[in-house]
KOLVODO-531023 format. One line per field, with one value per residue (C-alpha): x, y, z. Coordinates in steps of 0.1 Angstrom, whole numbers, plus 5000, padded with zeros to 4 digits. Example, Ala and Ser with C-alpha at 12.3 -4.5 7.8 and 13.67 -1.06 7.14 Angstrom:
2
c1	c(5123/5137)
c2	c(4955/4989)
c3	c(5078/5071)
//
This chain:
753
c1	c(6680/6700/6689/6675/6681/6695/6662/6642/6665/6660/6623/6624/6645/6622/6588/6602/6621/6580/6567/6593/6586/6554/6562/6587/6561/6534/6559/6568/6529/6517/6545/6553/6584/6603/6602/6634/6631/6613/6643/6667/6653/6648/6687/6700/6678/6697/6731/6717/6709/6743/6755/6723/6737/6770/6762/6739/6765/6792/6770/6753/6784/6792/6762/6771/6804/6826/6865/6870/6832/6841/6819/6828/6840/6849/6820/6816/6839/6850/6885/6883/6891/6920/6917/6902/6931/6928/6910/6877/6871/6878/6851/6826/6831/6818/6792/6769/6732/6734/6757/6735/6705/6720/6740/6704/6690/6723/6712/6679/6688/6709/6679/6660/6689/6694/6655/6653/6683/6669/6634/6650/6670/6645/6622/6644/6658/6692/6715/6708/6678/6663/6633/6622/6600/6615/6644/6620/6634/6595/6564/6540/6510/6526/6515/6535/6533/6541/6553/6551/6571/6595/6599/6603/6566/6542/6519/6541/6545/6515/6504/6534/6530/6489/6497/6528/6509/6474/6497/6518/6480/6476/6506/6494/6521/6518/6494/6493/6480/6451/6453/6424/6441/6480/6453/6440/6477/6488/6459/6471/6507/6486/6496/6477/6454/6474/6508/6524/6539/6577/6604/6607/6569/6564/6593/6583/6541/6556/6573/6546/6517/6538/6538/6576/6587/6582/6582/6599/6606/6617/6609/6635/6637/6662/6659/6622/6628/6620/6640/6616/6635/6617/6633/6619/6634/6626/6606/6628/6662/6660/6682/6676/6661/6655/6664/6656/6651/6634/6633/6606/6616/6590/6559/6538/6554/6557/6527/6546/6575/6561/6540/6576/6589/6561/6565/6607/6596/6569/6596/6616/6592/6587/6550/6548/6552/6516/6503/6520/6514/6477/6475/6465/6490/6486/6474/6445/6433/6440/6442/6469/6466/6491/6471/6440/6462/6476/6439/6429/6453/6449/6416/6423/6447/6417/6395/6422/6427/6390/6403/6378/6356/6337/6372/6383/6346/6355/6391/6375/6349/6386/6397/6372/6363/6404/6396/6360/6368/6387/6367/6385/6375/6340/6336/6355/6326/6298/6314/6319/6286/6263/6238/6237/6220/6221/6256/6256/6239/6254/6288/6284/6269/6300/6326/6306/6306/6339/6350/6372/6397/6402/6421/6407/6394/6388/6363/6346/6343/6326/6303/6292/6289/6265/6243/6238/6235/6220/6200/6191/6202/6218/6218/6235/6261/6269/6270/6300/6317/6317/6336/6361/6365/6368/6399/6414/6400/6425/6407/6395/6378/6361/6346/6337/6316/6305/6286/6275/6252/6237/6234/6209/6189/6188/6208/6228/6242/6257/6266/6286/6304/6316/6326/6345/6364/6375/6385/6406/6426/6430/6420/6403/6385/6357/6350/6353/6323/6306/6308/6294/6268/6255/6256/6237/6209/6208/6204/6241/6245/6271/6293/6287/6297/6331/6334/6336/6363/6385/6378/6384/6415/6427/6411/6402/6371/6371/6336/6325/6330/6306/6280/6279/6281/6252/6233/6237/6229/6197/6186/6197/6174/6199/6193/6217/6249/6233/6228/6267/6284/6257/6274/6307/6300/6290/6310/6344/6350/6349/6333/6301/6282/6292/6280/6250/6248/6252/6231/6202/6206/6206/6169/6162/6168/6149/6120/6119/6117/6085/6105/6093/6104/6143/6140/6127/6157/6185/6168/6171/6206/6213/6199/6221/6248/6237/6233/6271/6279/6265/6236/6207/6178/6196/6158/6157/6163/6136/6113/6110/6093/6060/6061/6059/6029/6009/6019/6025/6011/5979/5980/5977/5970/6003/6022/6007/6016/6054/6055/6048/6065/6095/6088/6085/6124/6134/6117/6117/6121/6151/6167/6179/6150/6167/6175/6140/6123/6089/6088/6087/6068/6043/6047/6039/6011/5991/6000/5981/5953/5962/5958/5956/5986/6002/5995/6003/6037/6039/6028/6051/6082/6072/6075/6105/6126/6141/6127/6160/6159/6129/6124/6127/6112/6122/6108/6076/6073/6080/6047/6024/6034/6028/5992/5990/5993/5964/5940/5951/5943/5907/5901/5902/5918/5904/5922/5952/5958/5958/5980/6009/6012/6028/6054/6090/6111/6148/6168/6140/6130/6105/6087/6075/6059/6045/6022/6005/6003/5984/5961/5951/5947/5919/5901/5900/5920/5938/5959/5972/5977/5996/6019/6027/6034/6054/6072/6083/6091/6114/6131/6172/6181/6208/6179/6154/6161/6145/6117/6112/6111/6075/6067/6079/6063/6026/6033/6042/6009/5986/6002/5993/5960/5946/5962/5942/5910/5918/5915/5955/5962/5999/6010/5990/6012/6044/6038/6022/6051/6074/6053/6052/6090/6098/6078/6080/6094/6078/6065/6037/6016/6022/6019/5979/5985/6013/5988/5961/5985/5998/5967/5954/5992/5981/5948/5960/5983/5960/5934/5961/5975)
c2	c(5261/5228/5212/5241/5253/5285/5300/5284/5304/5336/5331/5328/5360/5378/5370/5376/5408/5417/5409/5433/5460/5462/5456/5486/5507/5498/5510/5540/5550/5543/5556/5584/5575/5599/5584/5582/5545/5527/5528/5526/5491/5485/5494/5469/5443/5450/5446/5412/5396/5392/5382/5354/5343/5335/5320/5299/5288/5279/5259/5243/5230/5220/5199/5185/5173/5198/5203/5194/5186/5153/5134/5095/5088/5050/5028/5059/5047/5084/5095/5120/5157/5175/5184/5224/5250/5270/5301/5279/5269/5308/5314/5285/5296/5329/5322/5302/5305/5317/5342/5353/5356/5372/5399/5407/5412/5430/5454/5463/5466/5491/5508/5508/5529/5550/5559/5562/5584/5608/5608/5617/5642/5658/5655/5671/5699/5687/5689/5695/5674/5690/5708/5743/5742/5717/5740/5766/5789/5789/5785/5764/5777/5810/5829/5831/5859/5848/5871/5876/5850/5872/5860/5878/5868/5886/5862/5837/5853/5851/5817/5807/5823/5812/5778/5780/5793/5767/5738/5754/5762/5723/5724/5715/5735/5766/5791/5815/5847/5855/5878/5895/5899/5913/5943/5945/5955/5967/5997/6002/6006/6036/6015/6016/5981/5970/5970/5943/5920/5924/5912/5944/5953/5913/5919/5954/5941/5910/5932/5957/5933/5903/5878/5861/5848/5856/5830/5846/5829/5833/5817/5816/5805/5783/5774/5755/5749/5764/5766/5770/5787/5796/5811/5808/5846/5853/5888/5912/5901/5885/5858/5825/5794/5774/5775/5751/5747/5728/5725/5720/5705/5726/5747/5711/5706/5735/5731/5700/5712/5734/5706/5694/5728/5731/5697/5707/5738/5720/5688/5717/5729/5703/5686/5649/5631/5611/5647/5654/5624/5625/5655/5656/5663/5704/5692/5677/5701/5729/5725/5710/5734/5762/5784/5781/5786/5821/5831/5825/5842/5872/5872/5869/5904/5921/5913/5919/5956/5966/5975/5957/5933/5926/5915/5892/5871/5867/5856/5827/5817/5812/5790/5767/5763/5752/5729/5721/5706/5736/5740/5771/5788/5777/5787/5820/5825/5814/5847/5874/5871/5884/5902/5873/5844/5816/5816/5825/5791/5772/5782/5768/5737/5733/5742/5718/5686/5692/5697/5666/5686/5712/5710/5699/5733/5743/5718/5724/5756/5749/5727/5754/5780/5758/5752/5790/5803/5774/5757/5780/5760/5780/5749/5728/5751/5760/5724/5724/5751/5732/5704/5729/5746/5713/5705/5739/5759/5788/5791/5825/5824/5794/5814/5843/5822/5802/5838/5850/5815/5825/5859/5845/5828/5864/5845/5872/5868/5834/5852/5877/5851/5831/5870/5881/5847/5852/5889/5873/5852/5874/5910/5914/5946/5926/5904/5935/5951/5917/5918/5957/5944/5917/5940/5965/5939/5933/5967/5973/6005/6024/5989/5986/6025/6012/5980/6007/6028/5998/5988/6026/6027/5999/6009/6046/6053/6013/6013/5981/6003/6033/6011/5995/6029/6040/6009/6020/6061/6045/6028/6058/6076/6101/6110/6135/6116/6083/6105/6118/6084/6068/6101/6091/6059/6067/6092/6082/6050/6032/6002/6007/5980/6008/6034/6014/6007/6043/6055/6032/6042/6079/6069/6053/6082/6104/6080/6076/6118/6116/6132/6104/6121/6126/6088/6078/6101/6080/6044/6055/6060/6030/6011/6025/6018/5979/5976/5987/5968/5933/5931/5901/5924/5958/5974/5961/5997/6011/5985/6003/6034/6002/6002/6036/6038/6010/6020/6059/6073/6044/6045/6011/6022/6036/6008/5985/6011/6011/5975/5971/5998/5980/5950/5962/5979/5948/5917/5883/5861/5884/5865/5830/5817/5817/5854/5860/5879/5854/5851/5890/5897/5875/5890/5926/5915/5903/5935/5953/5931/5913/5877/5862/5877/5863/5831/5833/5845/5815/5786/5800/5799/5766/5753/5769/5769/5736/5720/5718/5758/5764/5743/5739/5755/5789/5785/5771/5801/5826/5812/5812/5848/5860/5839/5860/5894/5880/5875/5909/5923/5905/5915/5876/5890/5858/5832/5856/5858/5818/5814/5842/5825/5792/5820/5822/5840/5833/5864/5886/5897/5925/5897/5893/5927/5940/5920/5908/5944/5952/5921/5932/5968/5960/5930/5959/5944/5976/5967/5937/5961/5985/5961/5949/5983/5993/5965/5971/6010/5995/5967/5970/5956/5961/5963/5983/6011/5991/5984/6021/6037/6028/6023/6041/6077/6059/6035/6063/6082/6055/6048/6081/6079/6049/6057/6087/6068/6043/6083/6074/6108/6115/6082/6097/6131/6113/6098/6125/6148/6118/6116/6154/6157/6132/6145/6179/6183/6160/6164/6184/6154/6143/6173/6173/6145/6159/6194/6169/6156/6187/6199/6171/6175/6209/6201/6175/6197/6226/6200/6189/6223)
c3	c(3557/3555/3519/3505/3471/3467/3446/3478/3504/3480/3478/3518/3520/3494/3518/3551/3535/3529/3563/3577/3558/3563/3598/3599/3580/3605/3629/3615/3609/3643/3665/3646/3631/3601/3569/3565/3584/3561/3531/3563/3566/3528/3528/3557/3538/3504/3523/3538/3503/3495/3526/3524/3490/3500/3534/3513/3487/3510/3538/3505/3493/3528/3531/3494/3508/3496/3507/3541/3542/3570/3544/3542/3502/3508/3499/3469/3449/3445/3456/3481/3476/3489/3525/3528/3532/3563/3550/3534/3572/3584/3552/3562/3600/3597/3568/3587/3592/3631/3622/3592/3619/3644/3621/3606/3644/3653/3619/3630/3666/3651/3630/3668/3679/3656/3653/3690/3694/3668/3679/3717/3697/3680/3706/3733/3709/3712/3683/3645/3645/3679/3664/3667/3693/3710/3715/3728/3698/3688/3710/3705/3690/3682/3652/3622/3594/3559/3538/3500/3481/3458/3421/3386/3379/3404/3395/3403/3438/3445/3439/3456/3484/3485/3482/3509/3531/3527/3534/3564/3577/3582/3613/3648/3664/3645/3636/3597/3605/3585/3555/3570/3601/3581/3566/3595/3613/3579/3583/3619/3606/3580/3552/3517/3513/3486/3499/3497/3526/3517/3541/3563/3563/3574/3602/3614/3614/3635/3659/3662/3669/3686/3664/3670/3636/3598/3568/3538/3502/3471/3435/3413/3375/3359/3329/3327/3363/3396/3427/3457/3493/3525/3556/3589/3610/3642/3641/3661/3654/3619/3631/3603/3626/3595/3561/3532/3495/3470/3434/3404/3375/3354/3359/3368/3395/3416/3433/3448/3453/3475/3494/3501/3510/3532/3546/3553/3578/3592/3597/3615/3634/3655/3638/3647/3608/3622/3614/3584/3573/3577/3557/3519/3494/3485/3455/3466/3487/3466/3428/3409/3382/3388/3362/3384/3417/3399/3389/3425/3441/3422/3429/3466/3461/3443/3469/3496/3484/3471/3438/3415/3430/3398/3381/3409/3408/3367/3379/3404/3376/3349/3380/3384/3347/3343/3374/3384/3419/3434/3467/3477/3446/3447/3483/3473/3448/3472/3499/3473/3448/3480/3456/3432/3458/3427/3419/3457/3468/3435/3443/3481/3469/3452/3477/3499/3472/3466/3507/3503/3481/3508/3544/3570/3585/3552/3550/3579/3570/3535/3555/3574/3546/3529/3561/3566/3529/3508/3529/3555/3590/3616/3640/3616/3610/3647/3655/3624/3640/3676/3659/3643/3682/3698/3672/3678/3710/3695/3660/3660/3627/3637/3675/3653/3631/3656/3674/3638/3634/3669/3651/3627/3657/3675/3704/3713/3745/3730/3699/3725/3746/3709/3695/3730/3723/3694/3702/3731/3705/3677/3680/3649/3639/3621/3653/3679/3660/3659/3699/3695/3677/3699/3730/3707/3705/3741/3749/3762/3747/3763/3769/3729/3723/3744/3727/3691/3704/3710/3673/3665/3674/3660/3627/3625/3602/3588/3571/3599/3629/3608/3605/3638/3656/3626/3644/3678/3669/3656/3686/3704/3682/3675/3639/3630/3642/3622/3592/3594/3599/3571/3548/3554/3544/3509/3501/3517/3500/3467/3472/3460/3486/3510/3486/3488/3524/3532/3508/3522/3556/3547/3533/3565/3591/3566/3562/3599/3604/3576/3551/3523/3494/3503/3517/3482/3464/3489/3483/3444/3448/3467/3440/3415/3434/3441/3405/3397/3426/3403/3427/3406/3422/3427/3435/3472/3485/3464/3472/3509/3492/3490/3529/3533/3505/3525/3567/3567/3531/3538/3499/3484/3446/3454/3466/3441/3412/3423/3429/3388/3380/3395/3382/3348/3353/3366/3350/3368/3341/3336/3367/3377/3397/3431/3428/3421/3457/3448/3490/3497/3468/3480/3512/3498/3478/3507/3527/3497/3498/3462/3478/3441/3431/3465/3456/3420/3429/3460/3428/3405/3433/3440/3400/3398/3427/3438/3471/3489/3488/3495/3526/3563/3596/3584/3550/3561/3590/3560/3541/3576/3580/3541/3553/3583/3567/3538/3567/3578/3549/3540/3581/3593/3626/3648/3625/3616/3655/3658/3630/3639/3669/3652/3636/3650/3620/3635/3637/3636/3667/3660/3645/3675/3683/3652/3632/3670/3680/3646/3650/3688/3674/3651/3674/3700/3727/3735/3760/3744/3715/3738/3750/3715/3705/3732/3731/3696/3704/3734/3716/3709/3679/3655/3620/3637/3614/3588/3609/3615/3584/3583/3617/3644/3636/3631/3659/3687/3670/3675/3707/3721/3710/3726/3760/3753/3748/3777/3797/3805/3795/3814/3790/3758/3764/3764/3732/3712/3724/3712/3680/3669/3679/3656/3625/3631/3599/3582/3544/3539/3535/3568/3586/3590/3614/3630/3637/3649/3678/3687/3693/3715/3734/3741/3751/3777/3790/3797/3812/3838/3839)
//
């Protein structure tokens, strides 16, 4: 530094000031470091600069030849200056550039220390800086129940709390229970849906279902201002383990604040800052319009308690017109417009453009949502869900969605092991009936009947566990107990999708008996009900009456009469285009024989509907099949054979059976025909009922008869008994046929005496 200018020493100082800084905040990044280390070393750099100024003045004026400088004057001309009083050596001693150097290592040696101690500290759990876990005052992993945020405003509360808990969701050593999960407990504690999670219910649900600690906050106004507290309790004595506060200047920043309230318990928890560093600001992966956040979150309690379903959709569209990118709201949308499938599929596509505003799970998840309801791609979607299990093997939600895309494939044992997973994690009503379901479809009735009763009594008479006992009473082929639990759902509830579903299903064990006309009066009801419920195409129930008209009734002026008569009650061009049915239209056109109206409705679907959602292996099996069932119906059983053999409809596995066992019925090949048949009249599966409305009573009576004609008359008893037992109080239209196979049962028995 000898010669140097005092701007040149202070330029130097300035640039290798820079260079350790960004070496400190390397550092601090890559080993995990608190943040608190970066202005640490900003500060012990401050507190150098002077110290560099004046080490820089006095050994400059040294080197000038300064007082007591040992500089030779004589040839000068110059008369020396007085000799340097003892304390400008003392001063000159200690300033020097060796010194300056080796204080500023000492300084950051210290800065090592300090760091080290505190990261050993907090690591350890020693001390005030020992973190939670690390203190083993909190597990890691264990599940943490949020409560409601109190504040004068309850919408306020709400948002708060929403928020809160979205960014606490983002810790790797912690896990939020699910909302679903709290109703879940909350209906097990006989609790109404829409109480609210207040300090003692959050403590007593905690202690009941062992969950170890409970996050409760409050919102309080000051002036324009907001103070921001959250208290980490442990469940069963309510003893404080953390406590901290944060404050918003105005209502703009609250959504910050509690980013940095989150950020504080997280800090205390024991994350690593890597991890909380990594994670987007709540903000970003939210909305950053509290007006939106309230909205949502309101919505979210609407939905939560079943009160007005209709009113929390409108309260998710007034969020995402204040803020277009907010993914949770889209995807929010995309879950709860079922009977709508365009705002359905345009809300997804959304959620799914927008995924880089959400967490990272939540992401994932809106990747997967719009794989298995816009596009139509189970595979895709399962292999979005592996990457969510392989970041958390404890995600439950993740497992249970994981068996539902093997659902849609008709995988079921794969679907079981994924649902029996998730159970194991988090006992969830929803997923214990998705695991009843799945044995259902594999035939494992009485292990599914047992799987029920657990769900049972954790949620007596919850609408899931009536419907997937009303599944297995069906393939039990006990009517009268699927007929009670498919009353109970419509009348004990006010959710009119259940009103609808049990309403439907009523029509279905009616239909199946041959009593058409009370199947048609249900499937008219459950179309009212879909129509209050905001289904686009509320008629789906009704549309079943067609089947019966063309399979049982074998009345195609019929069929084609109610189709129109539909169709004028509920126009298409009334409709967005991708709630319009053009596919099963099609698909009942050529079952009537009306090829050009098929493919009419096929020409117009493909002018209309855009590519990406029409598309695909599934799509294109769809059209061969609605081809199939045209050669059906114009008798072109040779080429209708060779083409239903390219068909593989995923999840549909009586696919498989019924349109093969038709096509072998009429080429005469009676015993491929049989085993068709019987193969479809032995199948377990969870939509049979369906199926069966129009099938099962003609199927066991043409069953019967051509074991009779193949003179296999011990097999043709069994399944004219089976047939007659079934309609035996059929309508009156029915019960010709129903005579003519009671008498041939008699005969057969008398002939074998």
């Amino acid at each position: 530094m000898k010669n140097r200018s005092l701007w040149q020493i202070l330029a130097f100082y300035a640039a290798a000031s820079w260079v350790v800084l960004q070496v400190v905040d390397v550092v601090k990044d890559n080993l995990g470091l608190p943040d608190w280390v970066f202005p640490f070393a900003l500060l012990l750099l401050l507190v150098g600069l002077p110290i560099i100024v004046a080490t820089a003045v006095v050994q400059g004026r040294h080197a000038a030849g300064g007082p007591g400088s040992g500089a030779d004057h004589s040839t000068s001309g110059i008369e020396p200056d007085s000799p340097a009083t003892e304390p400008e050596l003392s001063t000159r001693r200690l300033l020097t550039w060796r010194n300056a150097l080796v204080g500023g290592g000492l300084a950051f040696v210290l800065l090592a220390v300090v760091t080290t101690g505190f990261m050993f500290m907090r690591n350890q759990g020693i001390g005030p800086v020992g973190s939670l876990v690390a203190k083993g005052m909190l597990a890691e992993q264990a599940a943490v129940v949020v409560a409601d945020f109190m504040a004068d405003d309850p919408s306020l509360a709400r948002a708060v709390t929403q928020a809160f808990r979205v960014d606490l969701s983002q810790s790797e050593l912690i896990k939020v229970v699910e909302p679903a999960t709290l109703d879940e407990a909350l209906a097990r504690m006989e609790l109404p849906e829409d109480q609210a999670i207040t300090h003692q219910i959050a403590h007593e649900l905690a202690v009941r279902e062992g969950y170890p600690a409970v996050i409760e906050g409050e919102v309080s106004s000051i002036g324009d201002g907001f103070v921001l507290t959250a208290r980490l309790a442990d469940a069963r004595s309510e003893e404080t383990l953390a406590s901290l506060r944060e404050t918003a200047a105005d209502a703009n920043e609250v959504i910050p604040a509690i980013d940095r309230l989150s950020g504080k318990m997280r800090e205390r928890i024991g994350d690593s800052y890597t991890d909380m560093r990594s994670d987007e600001p709540l903000a970003d992966v939210t909305t950053g319009s509290l007006e939106a956040l309230e909205k949502y979150s309101q919505a979210l309690e609407l939905f939560r308690t079943g009160r007005d379903r209709q009113r929390g959709v409108e309260l998710l569209e007034e969020a995402v017109a204040i803020d277009t990118a907010f993914a949770m709201a889209w995807r929010k949308i995309g879950v709860e417009t079922v009977g709508d499938q365009a705002r359905t599929v345009e809300a997804m596509t959304k959620a799914y453009l927008f995924r880089d505003r959400l967490t990272e799970r939540e992401s994932l998840l809106a990747e997967a949502s719009y794989y298995t309801t816009a596009t139509g791609e189970p595979r895709r979607a399962i292999r979005v869900y592996e990457r969510m299990v392989d970041l958390d093997q404890a995600d439950a939600w993740a497992l249970n969605n994981l068996g539902a895309a093997y659902t849609d494939l008709s995988e079921w044992a794969e679907a079981e092991h994924w649902f029996a997973r998730s159970v194991a994690i988090d006992s969830s009503v929803k997923s214990i009936n998705n695991v009843a379901t799945a044995q259902i479809n594999q035939g494992k009735l009485d292990e599914a009947e047992a799987t029920l009763d657990i769900a049972d009594r954790l949620a007596p008479g919850g609408e899931r566990g009536l419907a997937a006992r009303y599944q297995l009473e069906m393939n039990r082929e006990n009517w009268t107990e699927a007929a009670n639990l498919a009353v109970q759902l419509r009348d004990e509830n006010t959710d009119p999708a259940w009103t609808e579903f049990g309403s439907y299903a009523l029509g279905h064990v009616a239909a199946i008996q041959g009593k058409l006309g009370e199947a048609e009066r249900h499937w008219r009801e459950a179309t009212g009900a879909a129509g209050e419920a905001g289904d686009a195409f509320p008629a789906w129930p009704l549309m079943q009456v067609f089947d019966l008209d063309i399979y049982v009734r074998r009345d195609t002026s019929r069929a084609l009469a109610g189709i129109e008569a539909i169709l004028a009650e509920y126009p298409l061009e009334n409709m967005d285009v991708l709630n319009r049915p053009y596919g099963w239209l099609a698909f009942w056109y050529a079952r009537a024989g009306d090829r050009a109206a098929s493919e009419s409705l096929i020409a117009e679907m493909e002018a209309e509907v855009p590519t990406e959602y029409r598309s695909g292996e599934a799509a294109d099996d769809w059209m061969r099949n609605i081809e199939v069932t045209n050669l059906v119906s114009e008798g072109r059983y040779e080429a209708a054979l060779e083409l239903v053999r390219q068909v593989d409809l995923p999840g549909c596995m009586l696919c498989r059976y019924v349109p093969k066992a038709q096509i072998f019925d009429q080429l005469g090949a009676r015993d491929s025909a049989l085993a068709m048949y019987t193969g479809y009249l032995e199948l377990y599966a969870y939509d049979r009922a369906a199926w069966d409305n129009e099938l099962r009573g003609p199927t066991l009576e043409r069953v019967g008869q051509l074991y009779d004609e193949a003179g296999d008359l011990e097999n043709a008893a069994v399944y004219y008994a089976r047939f007659v037992e079934l309609w035996a109080d059929a309508d009156a239209e029915l019960q010709p046929r129903v005579q003519v196979a009671r008498a041939r049962l008699e005969e057969i028995i008398r002939e074998r005496g």
